[in-house]
C-alpha positions in Angstrom: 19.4 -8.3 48.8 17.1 -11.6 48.4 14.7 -9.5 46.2 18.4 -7.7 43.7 19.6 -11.8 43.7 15.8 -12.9 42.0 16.1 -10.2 39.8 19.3 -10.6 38.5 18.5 -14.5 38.2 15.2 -13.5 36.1 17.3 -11.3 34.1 19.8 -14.2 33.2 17.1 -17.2 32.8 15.3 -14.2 30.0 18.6 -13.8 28.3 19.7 -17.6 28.7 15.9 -17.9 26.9 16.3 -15.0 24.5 20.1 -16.3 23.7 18.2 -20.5 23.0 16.1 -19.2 20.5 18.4 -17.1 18.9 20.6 -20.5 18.5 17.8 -22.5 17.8 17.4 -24.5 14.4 14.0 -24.5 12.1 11.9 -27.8 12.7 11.5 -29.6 9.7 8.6 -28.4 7.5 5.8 -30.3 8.2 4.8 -33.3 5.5 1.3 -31.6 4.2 1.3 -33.5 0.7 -1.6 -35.6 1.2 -4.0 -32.3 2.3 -2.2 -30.6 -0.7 -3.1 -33.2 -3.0 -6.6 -33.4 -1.7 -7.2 -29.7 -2.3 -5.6 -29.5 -5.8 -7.9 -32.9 -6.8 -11.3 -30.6 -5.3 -10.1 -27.8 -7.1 -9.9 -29.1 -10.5 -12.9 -30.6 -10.2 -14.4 -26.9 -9.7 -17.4 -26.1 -11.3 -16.2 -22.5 -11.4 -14.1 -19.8 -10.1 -16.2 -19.0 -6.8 -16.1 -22.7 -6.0 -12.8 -23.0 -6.0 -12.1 -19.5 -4.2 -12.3 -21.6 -0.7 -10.1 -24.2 -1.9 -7.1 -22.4 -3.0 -7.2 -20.4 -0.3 -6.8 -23.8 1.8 -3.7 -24.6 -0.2 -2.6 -20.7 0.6 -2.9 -21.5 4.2 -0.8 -24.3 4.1 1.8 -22.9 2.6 1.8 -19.9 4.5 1.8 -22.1 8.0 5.7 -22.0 8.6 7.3 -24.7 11.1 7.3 -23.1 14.1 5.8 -19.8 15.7 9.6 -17.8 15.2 9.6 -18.6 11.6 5.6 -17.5 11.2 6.1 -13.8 13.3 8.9 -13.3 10.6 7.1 -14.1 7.9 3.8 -12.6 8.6 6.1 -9.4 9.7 7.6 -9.6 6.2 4.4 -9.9 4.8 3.1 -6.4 6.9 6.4 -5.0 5.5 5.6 -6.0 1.6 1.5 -4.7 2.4 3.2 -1.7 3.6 4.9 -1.1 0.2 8.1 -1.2 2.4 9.9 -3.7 -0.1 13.6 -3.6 1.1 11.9 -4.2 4.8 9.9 -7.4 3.9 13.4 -8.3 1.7 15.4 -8.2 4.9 12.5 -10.1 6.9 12.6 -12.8 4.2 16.5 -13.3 4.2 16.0 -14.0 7.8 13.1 -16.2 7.4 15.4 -17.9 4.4 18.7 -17.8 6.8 16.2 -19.6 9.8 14.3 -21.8 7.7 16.2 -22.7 4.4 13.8 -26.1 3.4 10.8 -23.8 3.8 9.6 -22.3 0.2 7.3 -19.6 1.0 10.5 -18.0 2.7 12.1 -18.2 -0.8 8.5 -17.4 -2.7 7.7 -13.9 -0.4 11.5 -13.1 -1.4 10.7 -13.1 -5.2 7.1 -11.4 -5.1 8.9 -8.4 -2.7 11.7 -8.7 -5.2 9.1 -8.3 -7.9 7.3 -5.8 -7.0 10.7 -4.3 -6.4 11.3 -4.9 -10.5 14.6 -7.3 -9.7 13.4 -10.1 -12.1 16.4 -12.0 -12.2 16.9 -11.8 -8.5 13.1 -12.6 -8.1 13.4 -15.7 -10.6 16.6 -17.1 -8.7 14.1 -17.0 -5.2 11.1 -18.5 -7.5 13.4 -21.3 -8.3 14.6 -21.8 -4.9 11.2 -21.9 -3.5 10.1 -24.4 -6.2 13.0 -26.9 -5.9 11.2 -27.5 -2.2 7.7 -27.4 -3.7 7.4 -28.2 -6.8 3.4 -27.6 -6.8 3.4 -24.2 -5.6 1.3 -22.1 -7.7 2.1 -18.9 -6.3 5.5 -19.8 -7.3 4.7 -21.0 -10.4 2.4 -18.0 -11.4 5.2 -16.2 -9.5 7.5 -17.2 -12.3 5.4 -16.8 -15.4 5.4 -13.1 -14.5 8.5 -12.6 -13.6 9.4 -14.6 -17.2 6.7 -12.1 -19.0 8.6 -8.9 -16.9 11.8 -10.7 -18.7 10.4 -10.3 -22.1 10.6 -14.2 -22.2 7.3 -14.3 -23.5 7.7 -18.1 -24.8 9.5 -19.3 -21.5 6.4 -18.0 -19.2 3.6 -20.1 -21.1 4.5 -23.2 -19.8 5.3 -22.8 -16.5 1.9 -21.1 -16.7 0.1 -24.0 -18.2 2.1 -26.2 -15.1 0.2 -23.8 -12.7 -3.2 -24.2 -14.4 -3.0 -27.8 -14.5 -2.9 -27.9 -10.8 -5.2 -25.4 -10.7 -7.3 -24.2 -13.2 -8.9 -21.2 -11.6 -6.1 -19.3 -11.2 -6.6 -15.3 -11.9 -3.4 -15.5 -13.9 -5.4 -17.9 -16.5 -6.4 -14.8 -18.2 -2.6 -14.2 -19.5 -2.9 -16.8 -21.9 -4.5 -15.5 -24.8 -1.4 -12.7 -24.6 0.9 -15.6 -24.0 -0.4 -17.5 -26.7 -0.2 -14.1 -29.1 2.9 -13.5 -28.1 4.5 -17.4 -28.8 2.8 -16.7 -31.8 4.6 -14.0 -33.1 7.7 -14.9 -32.1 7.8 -12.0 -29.4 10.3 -13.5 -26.6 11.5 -16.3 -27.7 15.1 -17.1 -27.0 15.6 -13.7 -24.5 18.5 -14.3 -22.0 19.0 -12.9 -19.0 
């Protein structure tokens, strides 16, 4: 009898637990500005691409540290999903993440690249926006954006969010779009496409 009672009082404190979390709210994200600023400052100042290399993946870790360990296992399980070209999985992880932790932009910023990758521009550009109203720095979401913009046909729209990326950090592998960008603004290609 003793031994049925402290089992069925384990099983209720584990569901009481299991019922907390599910309740529970996302912390706030954590104020990292002064790191990110650090990081962007070293990497401009980059002699060259392998210099930078450590740096900007500091600034990648930051962003991809979400405010508390529920919010990271969904991301990172998103992020196996995507890696796994399972797309509408890593979607569904995301809208979680998004649903849990609204203030947090890589939530919004995995959304778009799985959305990308998916080809859902516009969907994808709506996320890239979303994740760069809450960090306006984020080059991912930035460079995020110029391609998405390029897989628009808005050619003319994409250079300058992809100049505001390389001007936080120059040493972006995306850098090497510019000369089509640049081509394309040129000729006129893009310019004015709506959604």
């Amino acid at each position: 009898m003793m031994r049925t009672r402290c089992l069925g009082w384990t099983l209720a404190a584990a569901l009481a637990g299991l019922s907390a979390a599910a309740g529970a709210a996302c912390p706030p994200v954590a104020d990292r500005s002064g790191e990110l600023a650090r990081l962007f400052a070293a990497v401009r100042a980059a002699p060259d691409a392998d210099a930078a290399a450590p740096l900007t993946r500091g600034i990648w870790a930051i962003w991809a540290a979400a405010p508390d360990a529920t919010a990271q296992e969904i991301l990172d399980r998103g992020m196996r999903r995507r890696e796994g070209y399972d797309f509408p999985g890593a979607v569904r992880e995301f809208d979680r993440l998004v649903a849990y932790c609204p203030d947090y932009a890589e939530g919004y910023n995995q959304r778009a690249f799985a959305r990308y990758l998916q080809g859902d521009y516009a969907v994808a550009l709506t996320d890239l926006d979303a994740a760069l109203a809450r960090a306006p720095e984020h080059t991912g979401a930035l460079t995020g954006k110029a391609l998405t913009l390029i897989g628009l046909g808005r050619h003319a729209d994409a250079s300058p969010v992809l100049r505001a990326a390389l001007a936080l950090n120059p040493w972006l592998p995306e850098r090497g779009l510019l000369p089509m960008l640049d081509a394309a603004e040129g000729a006129g290609l893009g310019a004015g496409v709506e959604l």
